[in-house]
C-alpha positions in Angstrom: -7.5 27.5 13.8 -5.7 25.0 16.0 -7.0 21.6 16.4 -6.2 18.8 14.8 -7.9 15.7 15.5 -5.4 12.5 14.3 -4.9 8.4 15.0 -1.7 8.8 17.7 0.3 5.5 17.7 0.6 5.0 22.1 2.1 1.2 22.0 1.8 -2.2 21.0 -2.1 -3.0 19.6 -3.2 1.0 21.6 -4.2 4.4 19.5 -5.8 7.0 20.4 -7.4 10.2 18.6 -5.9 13.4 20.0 -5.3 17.1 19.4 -1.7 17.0 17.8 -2.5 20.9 16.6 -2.5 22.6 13.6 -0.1 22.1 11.0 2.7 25.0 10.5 4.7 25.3 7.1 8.1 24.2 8.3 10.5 22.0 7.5 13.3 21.1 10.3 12.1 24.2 12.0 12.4 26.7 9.4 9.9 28.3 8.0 9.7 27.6 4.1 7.1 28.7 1.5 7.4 25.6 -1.3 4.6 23.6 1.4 0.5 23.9 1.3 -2.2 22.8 4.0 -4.6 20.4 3.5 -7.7 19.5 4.8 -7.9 15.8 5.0 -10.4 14.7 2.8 -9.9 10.9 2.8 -7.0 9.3 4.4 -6.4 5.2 4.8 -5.2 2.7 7.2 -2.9 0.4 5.3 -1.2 -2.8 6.0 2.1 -1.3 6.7 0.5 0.7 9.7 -0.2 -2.4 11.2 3.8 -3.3 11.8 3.6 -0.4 13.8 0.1 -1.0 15.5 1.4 -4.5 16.7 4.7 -2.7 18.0 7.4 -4.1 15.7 9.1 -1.2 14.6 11.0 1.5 16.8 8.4 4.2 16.0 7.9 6.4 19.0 4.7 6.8 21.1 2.6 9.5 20.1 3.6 9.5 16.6 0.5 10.3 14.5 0.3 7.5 12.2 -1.3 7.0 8.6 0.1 7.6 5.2 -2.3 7.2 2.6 -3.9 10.6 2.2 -6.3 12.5 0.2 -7.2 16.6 0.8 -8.2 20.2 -0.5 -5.8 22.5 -0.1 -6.8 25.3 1.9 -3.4 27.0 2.5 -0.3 27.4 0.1 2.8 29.4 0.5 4.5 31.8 -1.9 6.4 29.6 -3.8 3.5 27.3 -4.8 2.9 28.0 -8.7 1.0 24.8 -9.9 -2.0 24.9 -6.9 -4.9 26.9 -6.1 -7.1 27.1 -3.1 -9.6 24.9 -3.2 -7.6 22.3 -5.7 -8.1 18.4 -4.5 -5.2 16.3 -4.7 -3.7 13.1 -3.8 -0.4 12.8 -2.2 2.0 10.1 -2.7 3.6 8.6 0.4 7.0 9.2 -0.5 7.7 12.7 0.8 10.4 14.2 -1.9 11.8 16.8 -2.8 12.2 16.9 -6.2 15.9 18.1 -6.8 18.1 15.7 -5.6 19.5 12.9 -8.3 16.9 10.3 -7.3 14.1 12.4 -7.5 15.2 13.6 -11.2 15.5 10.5 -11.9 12.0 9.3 -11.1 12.8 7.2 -7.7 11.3 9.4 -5.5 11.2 6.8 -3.1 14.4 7.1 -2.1 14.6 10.6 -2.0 18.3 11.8 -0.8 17.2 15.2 0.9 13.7 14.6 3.1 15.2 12.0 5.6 18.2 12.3 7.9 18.7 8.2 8.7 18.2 7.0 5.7 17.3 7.3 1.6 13.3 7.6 1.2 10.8 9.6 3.5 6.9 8.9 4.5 4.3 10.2 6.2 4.3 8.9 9.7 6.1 5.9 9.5 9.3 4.9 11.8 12.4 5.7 10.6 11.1 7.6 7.3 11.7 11.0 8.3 9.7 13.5 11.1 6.9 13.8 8.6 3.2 13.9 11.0 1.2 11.2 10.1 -1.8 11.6 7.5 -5.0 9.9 9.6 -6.1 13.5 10.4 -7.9 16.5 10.2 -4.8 18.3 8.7 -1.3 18.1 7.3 1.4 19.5 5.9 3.1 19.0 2.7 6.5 20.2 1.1 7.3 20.4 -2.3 3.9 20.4 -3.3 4.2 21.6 -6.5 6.4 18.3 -7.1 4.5 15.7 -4.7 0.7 16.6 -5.2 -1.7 15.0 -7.9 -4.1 17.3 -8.6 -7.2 16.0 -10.1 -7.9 18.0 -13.1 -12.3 18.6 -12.0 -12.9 19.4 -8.7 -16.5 17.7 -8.5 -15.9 14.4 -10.4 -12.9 13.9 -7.8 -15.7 14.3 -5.1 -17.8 12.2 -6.3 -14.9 9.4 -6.9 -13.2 9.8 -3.7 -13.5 6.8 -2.6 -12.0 5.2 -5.7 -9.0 7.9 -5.7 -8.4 7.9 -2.2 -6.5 4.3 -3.1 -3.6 6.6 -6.1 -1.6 7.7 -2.5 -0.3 4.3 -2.0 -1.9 0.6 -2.4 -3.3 0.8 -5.7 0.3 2.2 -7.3 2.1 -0.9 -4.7 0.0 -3.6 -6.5 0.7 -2.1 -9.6 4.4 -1.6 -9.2 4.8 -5.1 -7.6 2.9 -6.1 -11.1 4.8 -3.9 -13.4 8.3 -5.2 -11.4 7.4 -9.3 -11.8 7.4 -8.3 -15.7 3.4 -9.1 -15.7 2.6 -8.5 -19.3 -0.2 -10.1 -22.5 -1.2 -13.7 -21.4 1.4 -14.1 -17.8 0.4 -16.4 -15.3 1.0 -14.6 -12.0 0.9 -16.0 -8.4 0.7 -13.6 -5.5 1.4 -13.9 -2.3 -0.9 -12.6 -0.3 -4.7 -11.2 -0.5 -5.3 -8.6 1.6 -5.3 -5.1 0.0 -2.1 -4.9 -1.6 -2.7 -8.6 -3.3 -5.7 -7.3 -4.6 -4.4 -4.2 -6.3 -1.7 -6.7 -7.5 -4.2 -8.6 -8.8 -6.3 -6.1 -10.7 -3.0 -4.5 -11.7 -2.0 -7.8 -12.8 -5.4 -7.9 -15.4 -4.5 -4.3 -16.4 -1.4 -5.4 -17.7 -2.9 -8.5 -19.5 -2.5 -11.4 -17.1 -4.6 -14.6 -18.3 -4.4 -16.0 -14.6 -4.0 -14.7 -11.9 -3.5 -17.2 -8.3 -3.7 -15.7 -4.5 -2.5 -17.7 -1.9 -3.0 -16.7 1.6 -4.2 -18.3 4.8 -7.3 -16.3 5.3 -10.0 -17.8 3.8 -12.5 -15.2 3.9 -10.0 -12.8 2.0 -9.3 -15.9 -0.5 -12.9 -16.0 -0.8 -13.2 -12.1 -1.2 -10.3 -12.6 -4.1 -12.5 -15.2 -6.0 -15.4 -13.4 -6.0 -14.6 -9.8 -6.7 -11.9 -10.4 -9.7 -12.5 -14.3 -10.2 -8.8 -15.2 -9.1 -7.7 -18.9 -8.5 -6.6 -19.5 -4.8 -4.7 -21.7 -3.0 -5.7 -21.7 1.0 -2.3 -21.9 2.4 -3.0 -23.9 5.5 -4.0 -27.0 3.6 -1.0 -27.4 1.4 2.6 -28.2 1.9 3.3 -27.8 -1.5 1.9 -24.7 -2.8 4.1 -26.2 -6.9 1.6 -29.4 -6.6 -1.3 -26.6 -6.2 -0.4 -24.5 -9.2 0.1 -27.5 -11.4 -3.7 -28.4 -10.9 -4.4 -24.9 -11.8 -2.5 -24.7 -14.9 -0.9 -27.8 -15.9 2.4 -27.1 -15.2 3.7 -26.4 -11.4 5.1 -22.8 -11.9 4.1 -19.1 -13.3 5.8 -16.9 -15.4 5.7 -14.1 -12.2 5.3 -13.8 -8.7 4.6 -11.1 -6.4 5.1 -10.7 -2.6 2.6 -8.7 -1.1 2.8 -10.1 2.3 6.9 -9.0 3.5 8.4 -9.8 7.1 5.6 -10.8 8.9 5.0 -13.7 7.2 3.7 -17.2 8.6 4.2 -20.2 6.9 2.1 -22.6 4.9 0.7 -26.6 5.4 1.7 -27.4 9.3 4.2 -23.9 9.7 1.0 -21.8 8.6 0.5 -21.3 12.4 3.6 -19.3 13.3 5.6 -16.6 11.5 8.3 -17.7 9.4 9.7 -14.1 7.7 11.1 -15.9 4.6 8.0 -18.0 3.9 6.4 -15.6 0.9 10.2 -15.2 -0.5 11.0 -18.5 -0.8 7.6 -19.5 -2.2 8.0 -17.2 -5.1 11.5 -18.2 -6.1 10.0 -21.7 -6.4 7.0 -21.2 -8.0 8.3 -19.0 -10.7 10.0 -20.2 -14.0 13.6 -19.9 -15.0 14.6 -16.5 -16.1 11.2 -15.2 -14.5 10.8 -11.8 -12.6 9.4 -11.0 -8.7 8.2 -8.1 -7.9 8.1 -7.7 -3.3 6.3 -4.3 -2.8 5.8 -6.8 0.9 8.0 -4.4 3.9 11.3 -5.5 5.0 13.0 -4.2 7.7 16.8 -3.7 8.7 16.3 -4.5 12.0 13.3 -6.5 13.4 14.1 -6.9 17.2 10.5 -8.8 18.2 10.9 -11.5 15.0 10.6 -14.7 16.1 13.9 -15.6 14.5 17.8 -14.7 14.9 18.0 -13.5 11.0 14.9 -12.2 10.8 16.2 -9.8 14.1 18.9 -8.7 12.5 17.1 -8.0 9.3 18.6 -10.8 7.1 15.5 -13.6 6.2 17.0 -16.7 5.3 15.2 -16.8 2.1 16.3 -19.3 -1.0 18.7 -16.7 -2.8 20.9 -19.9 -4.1 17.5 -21.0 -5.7 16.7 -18.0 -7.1 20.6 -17.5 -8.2 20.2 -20.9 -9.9 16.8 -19.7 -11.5 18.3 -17.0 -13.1 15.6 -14.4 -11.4 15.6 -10.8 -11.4 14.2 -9.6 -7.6 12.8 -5.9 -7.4 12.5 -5.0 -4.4 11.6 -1.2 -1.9 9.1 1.2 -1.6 7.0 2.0 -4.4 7.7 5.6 -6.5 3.7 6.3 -6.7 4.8 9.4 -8.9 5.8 6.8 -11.3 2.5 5.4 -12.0 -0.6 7.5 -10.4 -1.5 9.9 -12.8 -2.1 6.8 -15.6 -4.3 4.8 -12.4 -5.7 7.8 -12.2 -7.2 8.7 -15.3 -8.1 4.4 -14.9 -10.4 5.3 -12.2 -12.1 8.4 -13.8 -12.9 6.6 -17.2 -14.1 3.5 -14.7 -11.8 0.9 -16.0 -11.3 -0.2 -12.6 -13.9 0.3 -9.4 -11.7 0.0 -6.6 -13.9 0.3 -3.9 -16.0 -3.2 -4.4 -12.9 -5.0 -5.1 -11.1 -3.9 -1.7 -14.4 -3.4 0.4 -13.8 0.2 1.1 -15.5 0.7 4.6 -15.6 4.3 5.3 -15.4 5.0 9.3 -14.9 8.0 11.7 -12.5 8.8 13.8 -14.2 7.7 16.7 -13.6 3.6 14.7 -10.4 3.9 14.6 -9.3 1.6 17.5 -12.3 -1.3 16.6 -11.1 -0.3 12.9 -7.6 -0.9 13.4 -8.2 -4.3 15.8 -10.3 -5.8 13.0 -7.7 -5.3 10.2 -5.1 -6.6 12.1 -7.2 -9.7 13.0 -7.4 -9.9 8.7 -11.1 -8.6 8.2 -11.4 -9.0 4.2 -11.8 -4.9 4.0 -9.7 -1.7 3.6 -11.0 1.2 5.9 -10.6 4.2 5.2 -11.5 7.4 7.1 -14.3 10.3 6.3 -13.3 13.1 8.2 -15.4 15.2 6.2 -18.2 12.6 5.5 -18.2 12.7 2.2 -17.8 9.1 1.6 -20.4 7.2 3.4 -22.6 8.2 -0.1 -20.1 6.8 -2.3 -20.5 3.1 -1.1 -21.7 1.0 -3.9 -24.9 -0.9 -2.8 -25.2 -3.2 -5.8 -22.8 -5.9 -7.1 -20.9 -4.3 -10.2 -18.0 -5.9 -12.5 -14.8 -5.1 -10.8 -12.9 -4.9 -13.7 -14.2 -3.1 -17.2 -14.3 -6.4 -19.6 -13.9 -8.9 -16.9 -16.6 -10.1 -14.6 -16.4 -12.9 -12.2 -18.6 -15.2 -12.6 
């Protein structure tokens, strides 16, 4: 067995979907036996592939991109005690290796052992380690005794795929922006932001026991989406200078009790600015909307270096953002990537029980290989839906064709 068909990052805005070949069980060129195969069963694109679809990260060409992945295991190596042939599993982005002190200590996102420029590995993404990218046929994965979610019934994951598809990375992001903004019984939460990750903010945000919930954004038809699939409040972005004056007609009073950036560098700014990218623009937003003594959570990328930002700071990694605001405020700012290990196996057992149905809220749109470049030109142009690829075609099924509540207990109206 030797091909490998995967989404190969060639440039600015250009994929392709080559041969990469099969996956070996190595790690820096040595053979090791802690690692399994997978056949792709499900695997995403996600907003963060699109920084490197648009060419604003140093990732290099031919990289196989993609992240958010879903399989069977189909090969395992010696070592491998917890997994058995045939077992279905998610994987978490963060590659980790499950010994080192972050790891133990539950921040397997910045993992001190699986990356050799920097804390925190991921499947093909720039500068997170020499991992092969998950839009494929077939992948890799070390430590998987440590990294892999297996789903405890083999057929009920089938037939949920396309809910649990979403446990590798967005639906875990939303919730960890949530849990980090300190949403709790009765918050007010605005979010920045309503494409995927704003969404599973959002929903997150209910979990937890939001009463309100407001999007902003300056896509209407995702605002739109927003409103009608979890009832949120929105506030269109390009109409409004000042997004405090919206909130107040909202909820009486001009500020929430958390925020959440689900947006990050690539920003653009609101009222007249909403037409070009300002990198700070969801930052400073939440440190004014927010209370004193309130929380943010900004699962939203940042880079270190940003050389094609349309500003000097942004370049160099350091967004002018409000910090003396937010220092007079009193708020606590989490930010980096999110440890899906933290959280997955609890959204999991959400998703099999049905408290949440994913797929209608983030209009899953399951596509082949041979989509991927219309795919990936539509979601960067902000199409209000999360594609995800079927390699297998077993999602196309799984669709829901009738309008259900999005949210066990809540339903828009």
């Amino acid at each position: 067995m030797s091909a490998n068909k995967a989404v190969v990052y060639k440039g600015p805005y250009t994929i392709k979907v080559e041969d990469i070949g099969y996956p070996e069980m190595k790690v820096k060129g040595k053979s090791v036996n802690h690692g399994v195969i997978l056949q792709i069963l499900a695997t995403n694109i996600c907003g963060s592939d699109l920084h490197m679809y648009r060419g604003r990260t140093d990732i290099e060409p031919q990289t196989p991109l993609g992240h958010e992945i879903t399989g069977m295991v189909i090969e395992k190596g010696h070592d491998v005690e917890q997994l058995e042939i045939g077992d279905i599993v998610s994987v978490p982005f963060n590659v980790a290796c499950g010994r080192c002190r972050n790891c133990k200590g539950q921040d397997t996102h910045i993992c001190l052992t699986t990356n050799d420029l920097k804390p925190g590995a991921a499947y093909g993404f720039a500068e997170m380690g020499p991992w092969q990218g998950g839009q494929a046929e077939y992948i890799f994965v070390p430590y998987a005794d440590f990294n892999l979610l297996k789903f405890p019934d083999r057929e009920m994951a089938r037939e949920k795929l396309i809910e649990l598809t979403m446990l590798s990375d967005i639906f875990p992001t939303g919730f960890h922006g949530a849990i980090t903004a300190g949403v709790g019984v009765g918050a007010t939460v605005y979010i920045a932001g309503a494409g995927p990750v704003g969404l599973c903010a959002a929903i997150s945000s209910y979990l937890l026991g939001a009463a309100c919930v407001i999007i902003g954004d300056t896509n209407n038809d995702r605002l739109e989406h927003a409103q009608n699939t979890l009832g949120c409040e929105t506030i269109n972005l390009t109409e409004h200078e000042v997004i405090r004056d919206q909130i107040a007609e909202i909820l009486r009073v001009p500020e929430v009790d958390c925020a959440i950036d689900a947006i990050g560098y690539e920003a653009h700014g609101h009222g007249h600015k909403s037409n070009r990218e300002v990198p700070s623009d969801a930052l400073d937003t939440i440190v004014s909307v927010t209370r004193s003594g309130g929380h943010l959570g900004v699962p939203g990328v940042y880079l270190s270096l940003d050389p094609k930002s349309a500003s000097l700071t942004g370049k160099i990694g350091r967004p002018a953002f409000e910090f003396g605001r937010a220092w007079d405020k009193g708020l606590s700012i989490a930010t980096g990537q999110t440890p899906v290990m933290r959280y997955n196996r609890q959204l999991m057992t959400a998703i099999l029980f049905d408290r949440v149905k994913l797929s209608r809220i983030l209009n899953t749109t399951p596509i082949s290989f041979e989509q991927a470049e219309e795919a990936y030109s539509q979601f960067e142009q902000g199409v209000a839906q999360k594609f995800v690829f079927d390699p297998q075609g077993l999602l196309r099924q799984q669709v829901p064709h009738r309008r259900e509540a999005a949210l066990t207990g809540y339903q828009a109206e």
